[in-house]
Structures are given as structure tokens and as C-alpha cells.
C-alpha positions in Angstrom: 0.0 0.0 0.0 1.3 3.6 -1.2 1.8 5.5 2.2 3.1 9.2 2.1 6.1 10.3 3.7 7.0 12.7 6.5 10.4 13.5 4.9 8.3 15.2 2.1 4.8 16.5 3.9 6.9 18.7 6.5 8.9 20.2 3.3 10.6 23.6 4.4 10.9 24.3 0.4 8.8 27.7 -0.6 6.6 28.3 -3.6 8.1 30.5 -6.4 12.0 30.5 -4.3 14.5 28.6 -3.6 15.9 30.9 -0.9 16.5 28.6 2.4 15.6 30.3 5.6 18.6 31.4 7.4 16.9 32.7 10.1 17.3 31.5 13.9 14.7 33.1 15.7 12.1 32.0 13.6 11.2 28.4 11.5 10.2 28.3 8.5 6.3 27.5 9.4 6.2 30.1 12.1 7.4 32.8 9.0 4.4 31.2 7.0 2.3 32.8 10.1 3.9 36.1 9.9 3.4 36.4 6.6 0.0 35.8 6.5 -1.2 37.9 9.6 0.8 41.0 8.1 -1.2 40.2 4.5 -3.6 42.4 3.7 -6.2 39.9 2.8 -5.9 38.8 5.7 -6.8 42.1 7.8 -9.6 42.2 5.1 -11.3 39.4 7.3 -11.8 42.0 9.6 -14.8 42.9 8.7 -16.0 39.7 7.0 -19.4 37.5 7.8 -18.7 34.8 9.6 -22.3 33.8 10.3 -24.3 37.3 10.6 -23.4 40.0 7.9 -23.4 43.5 8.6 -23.4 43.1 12.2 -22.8 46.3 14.3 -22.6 44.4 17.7 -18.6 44.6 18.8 -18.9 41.1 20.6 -19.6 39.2 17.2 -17.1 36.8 15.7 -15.9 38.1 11.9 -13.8 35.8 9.8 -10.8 37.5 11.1 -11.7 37.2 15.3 -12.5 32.8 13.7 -9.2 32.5 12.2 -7.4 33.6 15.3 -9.3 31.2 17.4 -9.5 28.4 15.0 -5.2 28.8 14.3 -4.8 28.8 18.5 -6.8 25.2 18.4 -4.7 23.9 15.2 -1.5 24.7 17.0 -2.6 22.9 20.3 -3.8 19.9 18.0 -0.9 20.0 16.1 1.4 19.8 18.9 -0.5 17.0 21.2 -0.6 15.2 18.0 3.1 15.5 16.9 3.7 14.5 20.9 2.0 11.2 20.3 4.0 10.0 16.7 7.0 11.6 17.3 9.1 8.9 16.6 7.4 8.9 13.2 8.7 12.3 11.7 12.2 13.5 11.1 14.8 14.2 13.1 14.8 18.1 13.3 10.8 18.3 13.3 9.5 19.1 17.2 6.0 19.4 17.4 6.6 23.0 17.6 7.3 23.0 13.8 4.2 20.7 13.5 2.1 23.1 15.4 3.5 26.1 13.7 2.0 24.6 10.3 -0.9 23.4 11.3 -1.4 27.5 13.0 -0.2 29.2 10.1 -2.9 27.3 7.5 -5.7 27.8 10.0 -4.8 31.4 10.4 -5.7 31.4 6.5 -8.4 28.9 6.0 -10.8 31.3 5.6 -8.8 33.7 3.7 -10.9 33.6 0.4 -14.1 33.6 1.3 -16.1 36.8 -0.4 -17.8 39.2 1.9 -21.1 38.0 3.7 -20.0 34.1 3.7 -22.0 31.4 2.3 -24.5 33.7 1.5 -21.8 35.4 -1.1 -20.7 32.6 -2.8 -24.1 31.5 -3.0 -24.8 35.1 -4.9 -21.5 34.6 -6.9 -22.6 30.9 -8.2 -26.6 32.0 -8.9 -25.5 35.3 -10.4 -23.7 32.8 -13.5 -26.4 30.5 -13.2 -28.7 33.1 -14.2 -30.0 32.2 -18.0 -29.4 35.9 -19.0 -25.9 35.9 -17.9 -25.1 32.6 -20.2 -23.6 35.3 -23.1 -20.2 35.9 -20.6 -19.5 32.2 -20.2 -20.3 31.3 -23.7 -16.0 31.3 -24.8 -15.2 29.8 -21.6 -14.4 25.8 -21.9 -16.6 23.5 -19.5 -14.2 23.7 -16.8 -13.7 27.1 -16.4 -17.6 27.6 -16.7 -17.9 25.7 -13.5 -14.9 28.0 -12.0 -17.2 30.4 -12.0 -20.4 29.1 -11.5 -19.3 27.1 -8.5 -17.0 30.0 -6.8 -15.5 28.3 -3.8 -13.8 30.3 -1.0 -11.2 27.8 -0.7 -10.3 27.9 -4.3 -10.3 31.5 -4.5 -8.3 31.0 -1.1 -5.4 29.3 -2.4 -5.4 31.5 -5.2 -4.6 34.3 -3.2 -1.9 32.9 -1.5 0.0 31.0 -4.4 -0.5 34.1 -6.9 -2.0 37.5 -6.1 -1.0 38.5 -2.4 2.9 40.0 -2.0 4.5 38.4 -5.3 2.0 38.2 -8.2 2.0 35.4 -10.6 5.4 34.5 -9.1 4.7 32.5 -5.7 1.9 34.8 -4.2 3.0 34.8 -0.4 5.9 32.4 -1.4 4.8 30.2 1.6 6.4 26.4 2.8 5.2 23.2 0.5 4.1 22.5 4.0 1.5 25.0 4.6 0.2 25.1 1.2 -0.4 21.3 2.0 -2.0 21.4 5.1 -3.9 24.7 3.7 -5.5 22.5 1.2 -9.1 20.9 2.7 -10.4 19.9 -0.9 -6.9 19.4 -3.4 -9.0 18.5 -6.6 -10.8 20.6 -9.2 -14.5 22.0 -9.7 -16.8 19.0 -11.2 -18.2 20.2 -14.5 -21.4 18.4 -14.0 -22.5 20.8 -11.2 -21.8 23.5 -14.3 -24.7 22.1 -16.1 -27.2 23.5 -13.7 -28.1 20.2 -12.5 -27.4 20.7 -9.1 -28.7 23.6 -6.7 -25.4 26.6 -6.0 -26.0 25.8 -2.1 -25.5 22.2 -2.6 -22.7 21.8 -5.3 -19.5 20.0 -3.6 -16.2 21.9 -2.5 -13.1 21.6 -4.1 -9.9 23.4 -3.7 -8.4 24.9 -7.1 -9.1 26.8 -9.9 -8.5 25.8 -13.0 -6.3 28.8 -13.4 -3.5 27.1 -10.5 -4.4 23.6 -11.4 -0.3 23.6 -12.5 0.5 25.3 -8.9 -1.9 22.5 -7.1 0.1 20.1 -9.2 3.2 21.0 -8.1 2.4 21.7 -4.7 0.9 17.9 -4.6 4.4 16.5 -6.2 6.4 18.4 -3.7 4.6 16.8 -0.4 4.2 13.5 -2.0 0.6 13.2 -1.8 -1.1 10.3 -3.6 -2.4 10.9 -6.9 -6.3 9.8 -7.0 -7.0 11.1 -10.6 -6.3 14.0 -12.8 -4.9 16.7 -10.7 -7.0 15.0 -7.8 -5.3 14.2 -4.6 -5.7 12.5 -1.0 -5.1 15.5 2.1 -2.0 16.3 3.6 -2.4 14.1 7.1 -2.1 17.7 8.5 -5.2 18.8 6.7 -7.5 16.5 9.4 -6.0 18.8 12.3 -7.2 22.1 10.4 -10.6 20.5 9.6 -11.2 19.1 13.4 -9.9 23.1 14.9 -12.5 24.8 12.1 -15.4 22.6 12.9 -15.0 22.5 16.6 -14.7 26.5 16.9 -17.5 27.3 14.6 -19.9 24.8 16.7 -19.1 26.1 19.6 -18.8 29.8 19.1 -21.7 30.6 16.8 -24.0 29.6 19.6 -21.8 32.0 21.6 -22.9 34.5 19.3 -26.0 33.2 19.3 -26.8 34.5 22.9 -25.1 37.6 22.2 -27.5 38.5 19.7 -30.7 37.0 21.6 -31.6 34.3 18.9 -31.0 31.9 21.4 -30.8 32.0 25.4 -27.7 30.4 27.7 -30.4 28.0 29.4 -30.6 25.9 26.1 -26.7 26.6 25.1 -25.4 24.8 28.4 -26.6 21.3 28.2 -24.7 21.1 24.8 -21.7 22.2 26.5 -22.5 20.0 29.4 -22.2 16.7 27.1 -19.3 17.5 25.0 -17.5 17.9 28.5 -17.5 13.7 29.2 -16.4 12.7 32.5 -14.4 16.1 32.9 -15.8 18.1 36.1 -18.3 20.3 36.0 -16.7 23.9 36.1 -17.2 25.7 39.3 -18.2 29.1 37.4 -21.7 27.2 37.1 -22.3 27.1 40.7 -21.0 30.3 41.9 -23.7 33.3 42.5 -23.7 36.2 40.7 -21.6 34.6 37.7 -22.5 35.6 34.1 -23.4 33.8 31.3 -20.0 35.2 29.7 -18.4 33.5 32.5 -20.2 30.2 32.5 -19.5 29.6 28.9 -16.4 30.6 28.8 -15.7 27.9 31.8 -17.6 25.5 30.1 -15.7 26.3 26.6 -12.3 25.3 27.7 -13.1 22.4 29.2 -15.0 21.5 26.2 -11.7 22.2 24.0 -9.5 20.3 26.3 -11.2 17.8 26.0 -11.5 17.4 21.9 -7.8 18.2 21.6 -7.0 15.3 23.7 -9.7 12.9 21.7 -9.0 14.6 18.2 -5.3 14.0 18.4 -5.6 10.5 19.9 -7.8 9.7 17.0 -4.8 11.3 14.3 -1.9 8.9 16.1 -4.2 6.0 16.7 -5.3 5.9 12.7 -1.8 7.4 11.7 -1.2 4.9 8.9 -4.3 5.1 7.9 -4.1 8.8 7.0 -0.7 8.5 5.2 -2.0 5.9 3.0 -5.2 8.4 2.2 -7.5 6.1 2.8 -8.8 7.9 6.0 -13.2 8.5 5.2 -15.0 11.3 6.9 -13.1 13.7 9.7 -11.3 13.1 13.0 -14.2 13.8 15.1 -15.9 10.7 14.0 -12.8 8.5 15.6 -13.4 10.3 18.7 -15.4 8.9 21.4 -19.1 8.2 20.2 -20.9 11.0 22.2 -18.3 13.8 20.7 -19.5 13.4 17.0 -23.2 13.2 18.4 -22.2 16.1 20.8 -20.7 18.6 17.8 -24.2 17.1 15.8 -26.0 18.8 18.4 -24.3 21.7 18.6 -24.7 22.5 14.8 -28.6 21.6 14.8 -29.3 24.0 17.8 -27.7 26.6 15.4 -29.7 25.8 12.3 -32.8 25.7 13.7 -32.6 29.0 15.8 -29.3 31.0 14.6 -29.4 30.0 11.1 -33.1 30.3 10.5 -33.8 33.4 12.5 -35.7 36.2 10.4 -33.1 38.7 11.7 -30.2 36.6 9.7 -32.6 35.6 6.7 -32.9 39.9 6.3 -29.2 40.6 6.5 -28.6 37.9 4.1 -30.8 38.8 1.3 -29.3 42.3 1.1 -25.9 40.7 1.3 -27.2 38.9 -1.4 -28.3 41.5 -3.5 -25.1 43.9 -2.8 -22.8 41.2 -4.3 -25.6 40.7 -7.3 -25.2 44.7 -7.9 -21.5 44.5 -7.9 -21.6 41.6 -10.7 -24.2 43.6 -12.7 -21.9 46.3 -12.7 -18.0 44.6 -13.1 -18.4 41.2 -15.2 -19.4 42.9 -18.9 -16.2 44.8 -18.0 -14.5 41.5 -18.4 -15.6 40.7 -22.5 -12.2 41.1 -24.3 -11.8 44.7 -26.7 -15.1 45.7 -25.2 -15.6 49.9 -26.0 -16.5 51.2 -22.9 -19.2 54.2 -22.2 -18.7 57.0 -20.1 -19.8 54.8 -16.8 -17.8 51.7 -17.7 -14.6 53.7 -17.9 -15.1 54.8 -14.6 -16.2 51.4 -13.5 -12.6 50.0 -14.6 -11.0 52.9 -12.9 -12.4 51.4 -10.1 -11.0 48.0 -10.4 -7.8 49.1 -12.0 -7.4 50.7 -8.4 -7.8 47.4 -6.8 -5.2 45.9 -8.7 -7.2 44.3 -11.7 -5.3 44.8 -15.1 -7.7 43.0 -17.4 -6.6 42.2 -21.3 -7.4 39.3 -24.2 -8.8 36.3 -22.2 -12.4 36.4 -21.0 -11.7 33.5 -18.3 -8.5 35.6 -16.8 -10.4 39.0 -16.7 -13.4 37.5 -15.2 -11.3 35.7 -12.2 -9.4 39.0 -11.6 -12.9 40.5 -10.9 -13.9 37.8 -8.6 -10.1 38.7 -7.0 -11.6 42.2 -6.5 -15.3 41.6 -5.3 -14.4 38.8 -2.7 -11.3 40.8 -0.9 -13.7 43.5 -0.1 -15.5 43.6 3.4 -19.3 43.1 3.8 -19.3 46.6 4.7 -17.2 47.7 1.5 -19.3 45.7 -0.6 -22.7 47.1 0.7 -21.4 50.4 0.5 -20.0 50.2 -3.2 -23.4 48.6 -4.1 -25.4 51.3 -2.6 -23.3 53.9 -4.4 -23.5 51.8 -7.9 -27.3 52.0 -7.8 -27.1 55.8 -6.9 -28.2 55.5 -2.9 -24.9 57.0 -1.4 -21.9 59.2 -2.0 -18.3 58.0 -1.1 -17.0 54.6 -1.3 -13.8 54.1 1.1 
């Protein structure tokens, strides 16, 4: 059986150099970290929808406030895990280094996502599915059709890093083989059959690359030595399971956070969730003490609850170990864990669909996030059509992207992905505001 090697996974080797890091303070994977945190993309997240767009409340999570979180509970996993098979990887790997990768590609997971969240790709995907739209994807091949009409945070994610932000077209952020690796949660290409309009945009499956860095996802793939499934389709980088398991236990935990915050739910139904995920661990004493606030209770009962899936989540990673470098690993590390914890996460995200998700507040917010992004494609994709002339308003239309960074020439496909570059690094707040201003509602954009 075909297993993948350490040697190669943990490579220090960066995209688009060959410059070896002479640096002692710093490894390789922590300068990964540094360069993405100083990246302006990432300070973009800022101001990003992580489940509620447009919100004005101080105490909600953004993409950027998740990232941080999610990138403190990779590094944890990361370590505990490279603690457990250390006499597996090389010599001058300490789970330091392992924890340093595994926090540098969760500090960007989210990195691509367009402004308002699912709710913007979703407007991105139905805004090309539109029949009246057809005309701009007519000289685009299958593939690059479902590019577009399947726009994917994580492709446009990877995009950003191995081309746009820093260096352009020559190594993006320039960052480890490593990273990239562990970065990657879905290293195949869009499916053309979801292009055909067969499937619903919500529903369409993730993938990980453009077509337009299929070469970069190839070489990335060579580097780390990860199994080859089909055409530029590949098993995950063993790390990849520890990024997954940090994202999905934040996002359960915290959106009911917010939840509370916001009044969509109260901290009475919040705490027996909390109270099952926490096992046999003891109750924390915050729950019994008077005048304690809810802040306080759930913040108890949160750490305790992370303890506890760090310890399960990276048991699970050494115990299947062998498993995962051979890439035949099915589903996520939380269903290794202990049988309550998958049911306990399950929970967890079902309390949030029923009253975070479906709240009427949320539905509002998200149909004008909906239509912002709708506006802004109205207004920048004819831009794209190759030798267009262009009226008085168009010019100043591609003022505007030229000032974003967009330089668009002779190929429909490139012109319309350096759009996409544009709309999803702005903020919900940037995008609302551009929208409004588009349709002649408000003065001043930035």
C-alpha cells in the first residue's frame, strides 16, 4: 500500500523561491504565520461574515476574530498530536514545527471567502447560473464555466496565496510546501457536472483549485508527495485532518456563543450542549458560583470542552496514523473520537440551524448581502468581454477596479477571475457600501 512520507509532507521548500531560511529566531512554518497575519487579505477578514453579515454588535465573531481562534486550536492539535508520533517524523521536526503549520494554514483557511459568507458565494454561483448571464461564459471551456459558476472560498483562497498577495504570478506569499499542504481541505478541481445546472449553487461539492492554478496544485501535490487519485486530484495532507477538526470545533461552539449575544437563542438551552461534550471532565465551578454571568459560564464550560476534543482529536490522528498517510482515511477526525463527541458537535450545529441560522433577523441581512454582491456583478463582469468599448460609466467602472489591482486584457476567463479577486477581498461593509453607491443610494466609497 502507497503511504506518504513525513520526509516530504513537512517540506521547508517555498513556492516560487529557492531561498532557504537562514533565520534562527524564527522556522520556517512560524514565518508562513507572519506572513500571512501582516497580508492584507488577511486584515480584510476584519470585517467579513462569519455567520451574521453587517453586524454592528462589537462582541460578534468576523472571519478574522475565527481565524485567530481556529489557528490557537490547530496549534494545540498539532502539537499533542506530533507528541503522540514523534518517533514517526524527522529528526529536526519538534512538534513545535508541527504546530507552527498546522497554526499558520488555519490562520488562513478562511482567507478567500467573499464578503457575507456562504451567503456570497451562494450570490456569486446564482449570479452565472442566471440564464441571462449565459452570453459571458459562452467562450469559456466546460471547466472554467464551473470555475465560475461554482466560486468556492477555498479555491479563490489558495489562489490568493499562491499568486496574487505579496508576489503576483510569481509565488503569491511564497509560503512552505508545508502549509500550502496542510492549507488544502479539498486538493482537486471544480466537477463540470455541477456547471450544467443540475445541481442547486447551495449544494454543489467543494473543491480546492481553480483551473487557473491547477499547474501550482500540481506542483504543490508532487512536492509533499501526496497520492495521486486522478487528474490533478489528490488525498489530504495528514495535517489537513487537524485544520478540519480546529475549524469545525470552533465554529460549533462559538456561533452559539454569538447566538446569545445576539438574543436568537438563550444560555439556558446553550449549556446542556456544553454540558455533554465535557465527558467525564468536572463540572466547572463558574456554574455554581452566584452572581456569575453567562459570559463567564460559557467561557468555563468552553475550555473544558476544547480540552477535552484536543485530547480525543489528536488521539484519533496517532491511533489511525497509517491510515491517514496511506489516504485512505473516510469522513473527519471527530468521528474517531469517542461516540458522544461526533453526536455532541451534531447537536451543537442543529441547535444553530434551527434557531441562529433560520432566525428572520439573519434571513434579512442575508438577502441584502445577497443583492449587494448581485449589484456589484451587474456592474464589473461585462467589464471583463475582451476589446469591449466602454461608455462613459464603464470607464469609470474600470477605474475602479484598476485601483484594486485588476489589469484585465485578451482572455475572457483571466479578466473574469481577476474580478472575482476584486469583489471577494472587499468587506461586507465595502461591498454594501459600493453597491449602494452603484445604484445611486450613497456618495463616497472608502
Amino acid at each position: 500500500m502507497t503511504q506518504m512520507r513525513w520526509l516530504e509532507l513537512l517540506s521547508t521548500v517555498r513556492l516560487g523561491t529557492k531561498k532557504q531560511n537562514s533565520e534562527q529566531a524564527r522556522s520556517p512554518f512560524h514565518k508562513d504565520y507572519d506572513r500571512i497575519i501582516f497580508s492584507q487579505s488577511f486584515r480584510q477578514l476584519n470585517r467579513k461574515t462569519q455567520v451574521h453579515p453587517l453586524s454592528q454588535h462589537d462582541g460578534i465573531h468576523t472571519r478574522l476574530t475565527h481565524s485567530l481562534e481556529v489557528s490557537c486550536i490547530g496549534r494545540s492539535l498539532g502539537m499533542l498530536a506530533a507528541e503522540k508520533i514523534q518517533h514517526e517524523l524527522p529528526m529536526w521536526i519538534s512538534p513545535a514545527d508541527v504546530g507552527a503549520i498546522i497554526q499558520a494554514a488555519c490562520l488562513a483557511h478562511d482567507i478567500g471567502n467573499p464578503p457575507f459568507g456562504h451567503a456570497g458565494e451562494y450570490a456569486i454561483r446564482e449570479w452565472f447560473d442566471d440564464a441571462s448571464h449565459t452570453n459571458f461564459l459562452q467562450d469559456l471551456s466546460p471547466e472554467q464555466q464551473a470555475d465560475v459558476r461554482q466560486f468556492e472560498g477555498n479555491a479563490q483562497g489558495l489562489r490568493l496565496l499562491s499568486k496574487i498577495d505579496y508576489h503576483p504570478y510569481d509565488g503569491g506569499m511564497r509560503l512552505t510546501y508545508a502549509t500550502l499542504g496542510a492549507y488544502l481541505k479539498y486538493p482537486w478541481l471544480s466537477k463540470t457536472i455541477a456547471a450544467q445546472g443540475d445541481i442547486p449553487a447551495s449544494q454543489r461539492a467543494k473543491f480546492g483549485c481553480y483551473q487557473s492554478e491547477k499547474e501550482i496544485l500540481k506542483q504543490i501535490a508532487q512536492q509533499l508527495g501526496l497520492i495521486q487519485l486522478g487528474d490533478y486530484h489528490y488525498c489530504r495532507h495528514p495535517l489537513t485532518y487537524l485544520l478540519e477538526a480546529a475549524d469545525d470545533i470552533c465554529y460549533a461552539l462559538i456561533d452559539l456563543e454569538d447566538g446569545i449575544t445576539l438574543q436568537m437563542l438563550s444560555y439556558a438551552e446553550v449549556e446542556p450542549v456544553f454540558l455533554n461534550l465535557i465527558g467525564e471532565y468536572p463540572v466547572p465551578e463558574e456554574l455554581v458560583k452566584p452572581n456569575t454571568t453567562w459570559q463567564q459560564k460559557i467561557a468555563a464550560l468552553r475550555g473544558r470542552v476544547m480540552k477535552r476534543l484536543v485530547e480525543e482529536v489528536s488521539s484519533a490522528f496517532a491511533k489511525h496514523h497509517f491510515q491517514i498517510l496511506s489516504g485512505q482515511l473516510k469522513g473527519s477526525l471527530l468521528q474517531y473520537c469517542s461516540p458522544d463527541i461526533e453526536q455532541g458537535i451534531e447537536n451543537a450545529k442543529e441547535l444553530a440551524r434551527t434557531k441562529i441560522f433560520q432566525h428572520p433577523q439573519k434571513s434579512g441581512l442575508e438577502i441584502i448581502a445577497h443583492e449587494s454582491l448581485q449589484h456589484l456583478l451587474d456592474a464589473f463582469i461585462p467589464l471583463t468581454t475582451p476589446n469591449k468599448s466602454l461608455s462613459f460609466k464603464e470607464n469609470r467602472l474600470m477605474t475602479i477596479l484598476q485601483h484594486a489591482g485588476a489589469d484585465l486584457g485578451g482572455h475572457h476567463y483571466d479578466n473574469i477571475m481577476q474580478v472575482l479577486d476584486v469583489i471577494s477581498k472587499f468587506s461586507d461593509h465595502q461591498a454594501y457600501q459600493l453597491a449602494q453607491e452603484l445604484q445611486g443610494n450613497k456618495i463616497g466609497f472608502l
